[in-house]
ZATI-169162 format. One line per 2 residues: number of its first residue (from 1); for each residue x, y, z of N, C-alpha, C. Coordinates in steps of 0.2 Angstrom, whole numbers, padded with zeros to 4 digits. Layout:
<pts>
NUM = X Y Z X Y Z X Y Z ~ ...
</pts>
This chain:
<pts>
1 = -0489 0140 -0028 -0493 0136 -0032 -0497 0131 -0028 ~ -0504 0129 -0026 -0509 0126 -0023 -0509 0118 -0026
3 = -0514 0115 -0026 -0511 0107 -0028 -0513 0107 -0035 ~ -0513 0101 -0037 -0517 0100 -0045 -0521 0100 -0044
5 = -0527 0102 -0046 -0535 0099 -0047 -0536 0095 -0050 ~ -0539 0089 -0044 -0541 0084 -0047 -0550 0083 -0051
7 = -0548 0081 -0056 -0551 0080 -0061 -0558 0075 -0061 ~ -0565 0076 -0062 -0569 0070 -0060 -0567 0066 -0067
9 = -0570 0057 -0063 -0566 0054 -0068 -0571 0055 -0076 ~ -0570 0054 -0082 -0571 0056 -0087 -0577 0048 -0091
11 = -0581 0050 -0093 -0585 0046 -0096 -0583 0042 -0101 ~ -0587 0037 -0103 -0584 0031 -0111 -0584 0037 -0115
13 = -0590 0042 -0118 -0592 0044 -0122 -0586 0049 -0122 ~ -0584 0053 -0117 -0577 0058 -0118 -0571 0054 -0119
15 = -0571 0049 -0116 -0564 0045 -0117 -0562 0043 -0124 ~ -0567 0042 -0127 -0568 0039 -0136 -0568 0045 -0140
17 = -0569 0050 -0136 -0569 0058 -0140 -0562 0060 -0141 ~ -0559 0059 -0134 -0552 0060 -0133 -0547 0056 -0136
19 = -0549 0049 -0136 -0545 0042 -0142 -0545 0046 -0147 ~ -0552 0049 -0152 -0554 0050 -0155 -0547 0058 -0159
21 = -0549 0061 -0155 -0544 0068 -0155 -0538 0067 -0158 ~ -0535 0062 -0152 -0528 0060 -0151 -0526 0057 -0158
23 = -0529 0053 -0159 -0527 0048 -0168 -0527 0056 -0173 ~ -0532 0059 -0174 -0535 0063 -0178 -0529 0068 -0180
25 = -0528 0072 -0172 -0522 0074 -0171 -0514 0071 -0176 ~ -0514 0066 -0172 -0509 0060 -0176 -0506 0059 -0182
27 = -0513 0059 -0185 -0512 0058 -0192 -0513 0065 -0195 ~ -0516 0070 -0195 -0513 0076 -0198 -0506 0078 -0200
29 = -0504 0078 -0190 -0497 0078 -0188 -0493 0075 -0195 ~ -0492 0068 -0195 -0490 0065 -0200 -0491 0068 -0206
31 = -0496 0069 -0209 -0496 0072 -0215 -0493 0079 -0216 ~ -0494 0081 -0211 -0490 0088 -0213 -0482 0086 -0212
33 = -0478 0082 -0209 -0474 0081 -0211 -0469 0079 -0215 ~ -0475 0076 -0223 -0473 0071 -0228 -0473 0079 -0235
35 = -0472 0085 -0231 -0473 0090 -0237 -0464 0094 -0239 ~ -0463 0093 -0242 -0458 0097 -0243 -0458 0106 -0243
37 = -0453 0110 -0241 -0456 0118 -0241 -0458 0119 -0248 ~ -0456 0117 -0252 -0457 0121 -0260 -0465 0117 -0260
39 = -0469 0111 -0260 -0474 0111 -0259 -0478 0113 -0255 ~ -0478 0115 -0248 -0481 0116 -0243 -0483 0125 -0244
41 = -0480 0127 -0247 -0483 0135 -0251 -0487 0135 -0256 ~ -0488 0130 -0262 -0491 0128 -0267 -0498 0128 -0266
43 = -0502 0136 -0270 -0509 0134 -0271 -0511 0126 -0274 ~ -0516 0123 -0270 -0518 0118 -0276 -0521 0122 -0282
45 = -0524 0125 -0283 -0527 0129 -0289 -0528 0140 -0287 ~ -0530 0142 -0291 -0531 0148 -0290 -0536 0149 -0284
47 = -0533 0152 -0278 -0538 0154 -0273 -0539 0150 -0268 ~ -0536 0145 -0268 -0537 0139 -0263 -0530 0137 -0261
49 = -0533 0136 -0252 -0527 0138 -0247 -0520 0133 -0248 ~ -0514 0134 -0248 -0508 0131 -0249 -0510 0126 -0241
51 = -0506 0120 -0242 -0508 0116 -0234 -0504 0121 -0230 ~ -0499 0126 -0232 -0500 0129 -0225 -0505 0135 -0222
53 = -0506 0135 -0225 -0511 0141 -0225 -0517 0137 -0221 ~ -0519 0130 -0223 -0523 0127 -0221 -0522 0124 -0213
55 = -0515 0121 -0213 -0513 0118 -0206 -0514 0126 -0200 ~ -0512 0132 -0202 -0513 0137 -0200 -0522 0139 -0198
57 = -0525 0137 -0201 -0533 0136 -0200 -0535 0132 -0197 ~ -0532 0125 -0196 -0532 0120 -0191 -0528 0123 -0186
59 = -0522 0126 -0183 -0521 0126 -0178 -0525 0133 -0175 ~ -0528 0137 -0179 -0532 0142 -0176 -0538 0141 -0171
61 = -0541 0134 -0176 -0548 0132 -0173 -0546 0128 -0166 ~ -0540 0123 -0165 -0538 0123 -0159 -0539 0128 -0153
63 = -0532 0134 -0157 -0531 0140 -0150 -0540 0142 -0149 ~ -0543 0144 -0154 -0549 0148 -0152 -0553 0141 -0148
65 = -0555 0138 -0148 -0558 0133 -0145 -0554 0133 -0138 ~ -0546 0132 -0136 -0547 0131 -0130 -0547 0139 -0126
67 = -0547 0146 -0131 -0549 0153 -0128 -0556 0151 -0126 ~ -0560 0148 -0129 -0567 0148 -0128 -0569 0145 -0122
69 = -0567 0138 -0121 -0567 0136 -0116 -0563 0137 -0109 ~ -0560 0142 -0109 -0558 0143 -0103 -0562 0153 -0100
71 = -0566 0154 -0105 -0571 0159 -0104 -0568 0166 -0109 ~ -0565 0164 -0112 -0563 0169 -0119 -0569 0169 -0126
73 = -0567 0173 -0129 -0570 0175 -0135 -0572 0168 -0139 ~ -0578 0168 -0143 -0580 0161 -0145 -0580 0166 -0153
75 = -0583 0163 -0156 -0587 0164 -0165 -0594 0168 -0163 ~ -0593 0174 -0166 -0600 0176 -0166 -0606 0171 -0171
77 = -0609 0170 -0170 -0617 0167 -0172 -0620 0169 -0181 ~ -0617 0167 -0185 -0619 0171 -0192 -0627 0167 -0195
79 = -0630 0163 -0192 -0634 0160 -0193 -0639 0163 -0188 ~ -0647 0163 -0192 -0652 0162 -0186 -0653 0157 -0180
81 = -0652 0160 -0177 -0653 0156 -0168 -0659 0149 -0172 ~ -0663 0149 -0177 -0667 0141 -0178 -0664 0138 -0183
83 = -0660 0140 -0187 -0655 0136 -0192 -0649 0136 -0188 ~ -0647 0140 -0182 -0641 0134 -0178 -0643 0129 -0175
85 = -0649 0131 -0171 -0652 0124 -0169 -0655 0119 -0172 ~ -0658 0119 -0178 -0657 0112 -0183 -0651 0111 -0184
87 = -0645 0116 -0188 -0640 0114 -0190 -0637 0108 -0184 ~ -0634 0110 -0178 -0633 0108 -0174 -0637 0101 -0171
89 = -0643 0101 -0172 -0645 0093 -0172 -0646 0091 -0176 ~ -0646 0089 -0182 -0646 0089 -0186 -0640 0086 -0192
91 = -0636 0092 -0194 -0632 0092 -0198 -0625 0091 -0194 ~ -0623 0094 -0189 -0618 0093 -0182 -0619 0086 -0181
93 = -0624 0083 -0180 -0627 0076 -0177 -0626 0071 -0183 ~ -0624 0073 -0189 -0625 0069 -0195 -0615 0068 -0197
95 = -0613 0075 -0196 -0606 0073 -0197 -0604 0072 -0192 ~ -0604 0071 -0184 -0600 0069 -0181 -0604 0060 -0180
97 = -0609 0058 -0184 -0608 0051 -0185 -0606 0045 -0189 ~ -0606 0050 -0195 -0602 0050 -0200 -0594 0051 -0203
99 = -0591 0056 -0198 -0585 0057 -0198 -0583 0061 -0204 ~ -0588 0064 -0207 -0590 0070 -0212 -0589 0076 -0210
101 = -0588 0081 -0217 -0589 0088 -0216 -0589 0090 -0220 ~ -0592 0094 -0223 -0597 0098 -0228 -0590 0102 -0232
103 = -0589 0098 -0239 -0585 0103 -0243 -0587 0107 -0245 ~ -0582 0113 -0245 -0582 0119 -0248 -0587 0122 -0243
105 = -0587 0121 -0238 -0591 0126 -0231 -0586 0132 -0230 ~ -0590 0138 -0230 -0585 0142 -0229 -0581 0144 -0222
107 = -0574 0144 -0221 -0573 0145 -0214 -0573 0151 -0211 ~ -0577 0150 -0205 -0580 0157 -0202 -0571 0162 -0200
109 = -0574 0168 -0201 -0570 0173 -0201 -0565 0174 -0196 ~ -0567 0168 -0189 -0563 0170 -0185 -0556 0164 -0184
111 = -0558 0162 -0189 -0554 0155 -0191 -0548 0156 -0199 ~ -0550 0160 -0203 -0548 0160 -0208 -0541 0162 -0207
113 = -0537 0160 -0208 -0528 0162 -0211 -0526 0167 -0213 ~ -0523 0170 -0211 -0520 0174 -0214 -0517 0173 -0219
115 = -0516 0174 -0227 -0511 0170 -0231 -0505 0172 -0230 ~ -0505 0181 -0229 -0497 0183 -0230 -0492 0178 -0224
117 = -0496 0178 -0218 -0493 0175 -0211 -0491 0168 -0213 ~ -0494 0165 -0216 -0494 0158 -0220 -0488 0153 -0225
119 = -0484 0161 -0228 -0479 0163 -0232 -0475 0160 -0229 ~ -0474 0163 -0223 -0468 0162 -0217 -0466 0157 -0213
121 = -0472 0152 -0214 -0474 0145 -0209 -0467 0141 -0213 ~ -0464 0140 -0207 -0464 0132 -0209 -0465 0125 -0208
123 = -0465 0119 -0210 -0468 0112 -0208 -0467 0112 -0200 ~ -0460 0112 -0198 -0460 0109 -0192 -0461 0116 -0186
125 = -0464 0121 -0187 -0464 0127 -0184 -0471 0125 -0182 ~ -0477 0121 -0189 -0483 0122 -0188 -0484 0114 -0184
127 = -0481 0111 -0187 -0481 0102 -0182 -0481 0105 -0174 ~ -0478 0108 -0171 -0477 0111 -0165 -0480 0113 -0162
129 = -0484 0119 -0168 -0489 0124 -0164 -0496 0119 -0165 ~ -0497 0116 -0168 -0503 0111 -0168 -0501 0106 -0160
131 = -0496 0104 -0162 -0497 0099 -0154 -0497 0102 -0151 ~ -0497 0108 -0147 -0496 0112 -0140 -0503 0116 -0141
133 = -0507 0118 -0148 -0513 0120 -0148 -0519 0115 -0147 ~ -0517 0109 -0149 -0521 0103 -0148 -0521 0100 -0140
135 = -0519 0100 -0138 -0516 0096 -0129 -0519 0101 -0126 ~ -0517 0108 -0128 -0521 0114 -0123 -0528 0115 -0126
137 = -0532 0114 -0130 -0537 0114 -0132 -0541 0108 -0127 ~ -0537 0102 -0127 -0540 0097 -0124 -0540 0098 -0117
139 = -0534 0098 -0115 -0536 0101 -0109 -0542 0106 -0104 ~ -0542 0113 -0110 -0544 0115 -0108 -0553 0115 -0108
141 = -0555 0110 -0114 -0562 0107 -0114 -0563 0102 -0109 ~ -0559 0098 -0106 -0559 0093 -0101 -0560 0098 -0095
143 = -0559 0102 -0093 -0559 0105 -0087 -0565 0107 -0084 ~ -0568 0105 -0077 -0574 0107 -0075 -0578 0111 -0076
145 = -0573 0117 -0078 -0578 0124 -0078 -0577 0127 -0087 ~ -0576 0123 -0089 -0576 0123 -0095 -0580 0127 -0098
147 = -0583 0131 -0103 -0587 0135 -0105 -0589 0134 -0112 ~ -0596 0135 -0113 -0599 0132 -0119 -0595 0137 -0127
149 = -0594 0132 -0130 -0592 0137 -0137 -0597 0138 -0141 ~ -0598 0145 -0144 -0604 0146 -0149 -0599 0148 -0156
151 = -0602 0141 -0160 -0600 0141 -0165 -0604 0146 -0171 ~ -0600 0149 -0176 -0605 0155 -0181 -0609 0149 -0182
153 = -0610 0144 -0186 -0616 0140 -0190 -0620 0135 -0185 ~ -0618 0133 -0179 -0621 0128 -0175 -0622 0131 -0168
155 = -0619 0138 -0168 -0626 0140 -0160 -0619 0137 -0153 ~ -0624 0136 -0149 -0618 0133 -0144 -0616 0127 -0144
157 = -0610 0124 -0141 -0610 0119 -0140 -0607 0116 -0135 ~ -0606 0111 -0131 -0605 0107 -0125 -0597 0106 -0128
159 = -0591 0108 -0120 -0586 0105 -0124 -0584 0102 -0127 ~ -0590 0094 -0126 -0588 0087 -0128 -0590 0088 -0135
161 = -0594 0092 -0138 -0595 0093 -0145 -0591 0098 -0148 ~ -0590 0101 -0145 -0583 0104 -0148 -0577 0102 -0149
163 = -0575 0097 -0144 -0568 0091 -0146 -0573 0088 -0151 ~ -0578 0085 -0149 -0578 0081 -0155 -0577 0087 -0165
165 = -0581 0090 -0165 -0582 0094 -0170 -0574 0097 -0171 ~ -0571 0098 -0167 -0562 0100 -0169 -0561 0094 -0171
167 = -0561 0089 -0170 -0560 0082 -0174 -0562 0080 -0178 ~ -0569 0082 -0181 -0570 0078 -0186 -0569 0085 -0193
169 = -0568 0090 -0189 -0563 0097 -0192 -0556 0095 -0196 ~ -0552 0092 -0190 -0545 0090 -0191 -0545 0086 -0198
171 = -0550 0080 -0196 -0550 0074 -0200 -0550 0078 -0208 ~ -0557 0081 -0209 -0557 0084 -0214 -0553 0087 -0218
173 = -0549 0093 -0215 -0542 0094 -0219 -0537 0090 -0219 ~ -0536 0085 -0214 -0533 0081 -0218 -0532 0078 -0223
175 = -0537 0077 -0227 -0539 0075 -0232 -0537 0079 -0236 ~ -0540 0086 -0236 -0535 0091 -0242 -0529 0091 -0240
177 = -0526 0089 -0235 -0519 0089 -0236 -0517 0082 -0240 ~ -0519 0078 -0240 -0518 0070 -0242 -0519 0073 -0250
179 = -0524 0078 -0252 -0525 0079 -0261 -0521 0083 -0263 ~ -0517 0088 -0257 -0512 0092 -0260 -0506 0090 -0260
181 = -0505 0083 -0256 -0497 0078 -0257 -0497 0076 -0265 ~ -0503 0074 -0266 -0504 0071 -0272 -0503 0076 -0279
183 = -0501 0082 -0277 -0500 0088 -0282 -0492 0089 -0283 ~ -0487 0085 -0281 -0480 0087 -0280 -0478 0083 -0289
185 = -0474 0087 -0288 -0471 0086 -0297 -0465 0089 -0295
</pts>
């Protein structure tokens, strides 16, 4: 095995993306620990994802994100090449400075859960698979040769926009996970 590769040092802008990650990550984490297994399968309503089925969504947009950036498969482009490019300056540029994300946006296909696989999850099988898909996602967008992700609705994007947009992803279901604690009876 050769040496480590040393890393150039990283910018404010990346380093507060990474703060940024690291909490987001954090508190997810947390919440999905606060679910017991009998709620953590529980549709909130008809047709809407159980948190694990959701935690399972988040830990996917991880993996494919650090597949991406290490020169693997991204999201195919389901939008016109000039609504990704406004979308992305624009709408991409609105919620990551807001720390928004558009309910009820549908999750691209390459993202979505399987629900039967979801059945089977458990809390701390998924806490696990979340940190070890989070740390290798970071890592692997941190990395010099790092490759741009093309997201279905936003066209390509810089790793640094991609950690960002996985976190303000993160943040987002966290919240539906915080409305589905609030469903326990």
């Amino acid at each position: 095995m050769g040496p480590t590769p040393v890393l150039p040092p990283l910018s404010r802008a990346w380093k507060n993306a990474e703060r940024e990650h690291d909490e987001v990550v954090s508190r997810f984490r947390d919440t999905l620990r606060c679910f017991s297994q009998t709620n953590w399968h529980r549709e909130p309503a008809p047709g809407r994802w159980s948190a694990a089925a959701l935690a399972l969504h988040v830990c996917q947009s991880y993996e494919l994100g650090a597949t991406a950036a290490r020169g693997g498969p991204s999201m195919v482009l389901r939008s016109p090449r000039s609504l990704a490019f406004v979308s992305r300056h624009v709408l991409l540029r609105l919620m990551l400075a807001t720390g928004t994300f558009p309910r009820e946006a549908p999750a691209p296909r390459e993202v979505r859960p399987d629900l039967q696989d979801a059945t089977l999850l458990r809390v701390e099988d998924v806490v696990a698979r979340l940190h070890h898909a989070s740390a290798d996602a970071l890592t692997a967008l941190r990395a010099p040769n790092a490759a741009p992700f093309t997201h279905a609705y936003f066209g390509t994007l810089s790793p640094y926009h991609t950690l960002r947009l996985l976190s303000a992803h993160t943040r987002h279901h966290t919240q539906g996970l915080d409305a589905r604690l609030l469903l326990r009876s």
